[in-house]
Backbone bond lengths (Angstrom), bond angles and torsions (degrees), N, CA, C in turn:
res aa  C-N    CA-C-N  psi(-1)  N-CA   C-N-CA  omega(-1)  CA-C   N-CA-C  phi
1 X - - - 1.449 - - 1.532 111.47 -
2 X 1.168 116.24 -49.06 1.669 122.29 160.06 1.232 140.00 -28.92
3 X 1.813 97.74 -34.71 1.354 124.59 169.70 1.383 115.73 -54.69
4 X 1.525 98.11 -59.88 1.461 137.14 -149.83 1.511 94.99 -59.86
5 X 1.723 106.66 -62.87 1.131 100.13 -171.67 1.815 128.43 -89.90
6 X 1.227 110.40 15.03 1.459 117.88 166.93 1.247 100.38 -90.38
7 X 1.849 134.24 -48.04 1.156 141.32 153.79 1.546 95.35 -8.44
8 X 1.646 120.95 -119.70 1.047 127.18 175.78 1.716 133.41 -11.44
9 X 1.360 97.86 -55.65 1.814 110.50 176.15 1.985 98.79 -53.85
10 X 1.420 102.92 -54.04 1.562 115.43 -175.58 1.591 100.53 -50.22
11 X 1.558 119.59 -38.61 1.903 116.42 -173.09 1.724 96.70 -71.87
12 X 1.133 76.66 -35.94 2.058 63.24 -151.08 1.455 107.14 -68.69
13 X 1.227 105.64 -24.45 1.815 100.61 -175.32 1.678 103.80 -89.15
14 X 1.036 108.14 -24.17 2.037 107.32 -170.20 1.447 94.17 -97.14
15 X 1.515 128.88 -62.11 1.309 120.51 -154.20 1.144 113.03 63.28
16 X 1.546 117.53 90.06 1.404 116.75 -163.69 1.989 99.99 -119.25
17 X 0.838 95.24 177.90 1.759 92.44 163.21 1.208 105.61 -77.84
18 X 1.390 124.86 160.23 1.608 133.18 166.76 1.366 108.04 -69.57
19 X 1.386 123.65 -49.03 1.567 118.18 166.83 1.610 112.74 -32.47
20 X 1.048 106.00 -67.88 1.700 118.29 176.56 1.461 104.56 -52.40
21 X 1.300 132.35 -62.13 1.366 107.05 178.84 1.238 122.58 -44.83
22 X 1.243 106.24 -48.64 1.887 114.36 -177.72 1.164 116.92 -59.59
23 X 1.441 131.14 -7.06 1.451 139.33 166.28 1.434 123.14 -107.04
24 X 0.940 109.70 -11.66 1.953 132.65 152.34 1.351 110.82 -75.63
25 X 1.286 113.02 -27.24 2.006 104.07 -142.32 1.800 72.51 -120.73
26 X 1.293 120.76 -14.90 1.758 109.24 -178.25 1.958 112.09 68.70
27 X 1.669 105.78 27.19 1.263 94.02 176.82 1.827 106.32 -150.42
28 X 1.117 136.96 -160.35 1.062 121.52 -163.31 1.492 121.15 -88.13
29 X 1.918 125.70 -167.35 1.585 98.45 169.18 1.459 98.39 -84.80
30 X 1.216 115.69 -26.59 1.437 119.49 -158.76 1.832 100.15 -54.18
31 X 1.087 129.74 -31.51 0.974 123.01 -115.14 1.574 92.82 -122.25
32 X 1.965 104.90 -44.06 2.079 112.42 148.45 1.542 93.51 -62.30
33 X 0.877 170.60 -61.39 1.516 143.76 -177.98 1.333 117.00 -23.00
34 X 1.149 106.15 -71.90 1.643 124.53 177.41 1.706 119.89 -41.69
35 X 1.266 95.75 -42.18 1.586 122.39 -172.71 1.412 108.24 -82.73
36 X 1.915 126.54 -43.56 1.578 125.43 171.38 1.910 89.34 -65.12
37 X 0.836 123.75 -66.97 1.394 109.88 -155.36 1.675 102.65 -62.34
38 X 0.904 171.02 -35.48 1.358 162.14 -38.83 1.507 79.07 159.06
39 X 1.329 133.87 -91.23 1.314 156.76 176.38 1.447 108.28 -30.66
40 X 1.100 92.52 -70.85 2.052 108.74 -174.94 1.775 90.23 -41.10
41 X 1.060 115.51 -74.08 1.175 108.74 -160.40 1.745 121.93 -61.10
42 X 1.383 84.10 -47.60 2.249 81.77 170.01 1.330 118.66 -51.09
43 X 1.797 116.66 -32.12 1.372 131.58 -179.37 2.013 110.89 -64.04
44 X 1.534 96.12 -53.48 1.568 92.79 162.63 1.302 115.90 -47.00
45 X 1.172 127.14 -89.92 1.882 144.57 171.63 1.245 83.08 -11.39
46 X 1.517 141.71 -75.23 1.484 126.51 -140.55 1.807 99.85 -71.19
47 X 1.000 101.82 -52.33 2.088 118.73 179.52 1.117 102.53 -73.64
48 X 1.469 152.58 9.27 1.535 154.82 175.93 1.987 95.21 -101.84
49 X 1.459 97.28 -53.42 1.850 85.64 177.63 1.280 121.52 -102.39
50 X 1.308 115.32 7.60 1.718 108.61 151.47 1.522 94.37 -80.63
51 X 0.878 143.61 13.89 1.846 127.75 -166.10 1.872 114.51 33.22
52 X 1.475 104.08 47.50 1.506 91.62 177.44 1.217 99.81 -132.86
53 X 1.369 123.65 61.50 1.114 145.07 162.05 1.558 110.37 -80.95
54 X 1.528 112.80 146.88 1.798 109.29 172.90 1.053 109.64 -68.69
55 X 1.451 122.74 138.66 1.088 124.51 158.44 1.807 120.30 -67.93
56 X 1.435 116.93 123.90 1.389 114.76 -175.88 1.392 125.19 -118.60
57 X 1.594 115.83 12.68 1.376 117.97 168.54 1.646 104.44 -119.56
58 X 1.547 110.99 118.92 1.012 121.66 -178.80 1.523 106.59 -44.17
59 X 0.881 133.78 -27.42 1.618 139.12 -146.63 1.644 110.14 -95.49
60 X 1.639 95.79 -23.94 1.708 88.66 156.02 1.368 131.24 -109.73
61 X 1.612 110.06 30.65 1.644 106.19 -169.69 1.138 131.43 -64.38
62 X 1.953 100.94 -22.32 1.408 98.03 178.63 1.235 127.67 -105.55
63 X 1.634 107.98 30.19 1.040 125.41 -172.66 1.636 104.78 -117.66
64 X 1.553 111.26 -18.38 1.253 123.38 160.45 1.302 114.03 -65.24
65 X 1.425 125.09 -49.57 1.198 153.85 -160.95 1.456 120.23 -54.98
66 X 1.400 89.85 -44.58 1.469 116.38 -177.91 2.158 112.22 -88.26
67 X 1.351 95.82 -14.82 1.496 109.10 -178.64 1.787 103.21 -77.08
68 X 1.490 104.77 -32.02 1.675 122.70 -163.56 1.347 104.32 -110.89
69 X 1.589 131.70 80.56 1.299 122.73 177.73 1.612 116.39 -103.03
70 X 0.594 123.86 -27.81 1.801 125.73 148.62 1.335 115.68 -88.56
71 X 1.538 134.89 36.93 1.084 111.13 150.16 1.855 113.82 -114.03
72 X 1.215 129.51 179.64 1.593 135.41 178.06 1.950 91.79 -101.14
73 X 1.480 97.32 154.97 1.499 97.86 171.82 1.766 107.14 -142.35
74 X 1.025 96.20 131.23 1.658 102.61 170.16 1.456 117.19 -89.03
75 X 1.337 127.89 129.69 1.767 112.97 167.70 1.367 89.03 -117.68
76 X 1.151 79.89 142.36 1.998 120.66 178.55 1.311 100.36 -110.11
77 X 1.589 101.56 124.25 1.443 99.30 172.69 1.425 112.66 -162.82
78 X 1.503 137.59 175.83 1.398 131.14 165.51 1.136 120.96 -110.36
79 X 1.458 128.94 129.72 1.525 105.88 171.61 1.925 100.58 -113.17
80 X 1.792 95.76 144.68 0.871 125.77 -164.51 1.659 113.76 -103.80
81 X 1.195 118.92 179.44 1.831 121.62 165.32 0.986 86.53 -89.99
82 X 1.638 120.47 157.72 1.608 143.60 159.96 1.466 81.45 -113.61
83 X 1.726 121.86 151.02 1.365 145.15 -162.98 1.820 88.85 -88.17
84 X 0.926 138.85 142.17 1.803 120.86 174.93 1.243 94.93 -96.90
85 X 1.549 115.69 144.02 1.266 134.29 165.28 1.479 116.15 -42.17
86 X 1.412 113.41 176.23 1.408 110.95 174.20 1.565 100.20 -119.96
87 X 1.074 133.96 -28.93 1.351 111.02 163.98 1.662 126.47 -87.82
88 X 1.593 97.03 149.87 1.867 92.31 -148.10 1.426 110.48 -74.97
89 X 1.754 112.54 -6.43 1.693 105.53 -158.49 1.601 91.85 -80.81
90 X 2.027 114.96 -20.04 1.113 122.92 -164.78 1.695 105.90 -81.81
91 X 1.370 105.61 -20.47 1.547 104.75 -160.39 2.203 95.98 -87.47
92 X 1.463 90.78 -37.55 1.658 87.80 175.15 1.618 123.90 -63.64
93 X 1.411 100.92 -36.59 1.930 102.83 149.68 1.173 116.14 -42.34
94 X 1.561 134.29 -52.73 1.018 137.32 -159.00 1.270 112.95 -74.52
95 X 1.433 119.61 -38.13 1.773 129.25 -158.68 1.337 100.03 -61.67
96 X 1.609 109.49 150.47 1.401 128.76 -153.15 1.508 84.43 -108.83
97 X 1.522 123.01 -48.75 2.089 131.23 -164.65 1.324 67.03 91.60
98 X 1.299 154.40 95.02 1.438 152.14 126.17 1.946 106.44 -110.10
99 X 1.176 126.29 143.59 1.559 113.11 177.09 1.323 100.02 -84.16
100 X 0.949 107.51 171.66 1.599 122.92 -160.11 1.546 83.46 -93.45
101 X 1.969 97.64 167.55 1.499 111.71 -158.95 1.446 99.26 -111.83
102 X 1.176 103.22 140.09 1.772 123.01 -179.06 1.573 107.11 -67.58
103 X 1.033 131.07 77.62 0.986 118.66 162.95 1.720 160.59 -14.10
């Protein structure tokens, strides 16, 4: 069971290939297939009724926020390029004041 669930804890945070699991985990791909789906889902069910599931719609954070008053929160996130518009009144909406990237 120990396996099982570092297995799983190990997918969801790395996102690895299944090849790679199966050479970590010492067993086949066929077989982490079986185990993300199998897993994934008991792992929801278990984190669905503790309610410590992520919150993933921005639109209720501070309603999360307000549920968690002694706890600390980390956001994880990526920041990306946005493509810039071609019209300029649209592109000055857009500007971040970030310097442009070195190529």
């Amino acid at each position: 069971m120990e396996d099982k669930l570092l297995f799983i804890l190990f997918y969801c945070k790395v996102y690895p290939l299944q090849e790679v699991l199966a050479l970590l985990f010492e067993t086949s791909q066929g077989r982490v297939n079986e185990w993300i789906h199998q897993l994934s889902t008991i792992l929801q069910m278990a984190l669905g009724k503790s309610q410590v599931l992520p919150e993933r719609d921005p639109k209720n954070l501070e309603q999360t926020l307000a549920l968690c008053v002694a706890v600390d929160f980390i956001i994880d996130g990526t920041e990306y390029r946005i493509p810039r518009p071609k019209n300029a009144a649209e592109q000055k909406e857009k500007y971040s004041g970030k310097k442009k990237t070195i190529p």
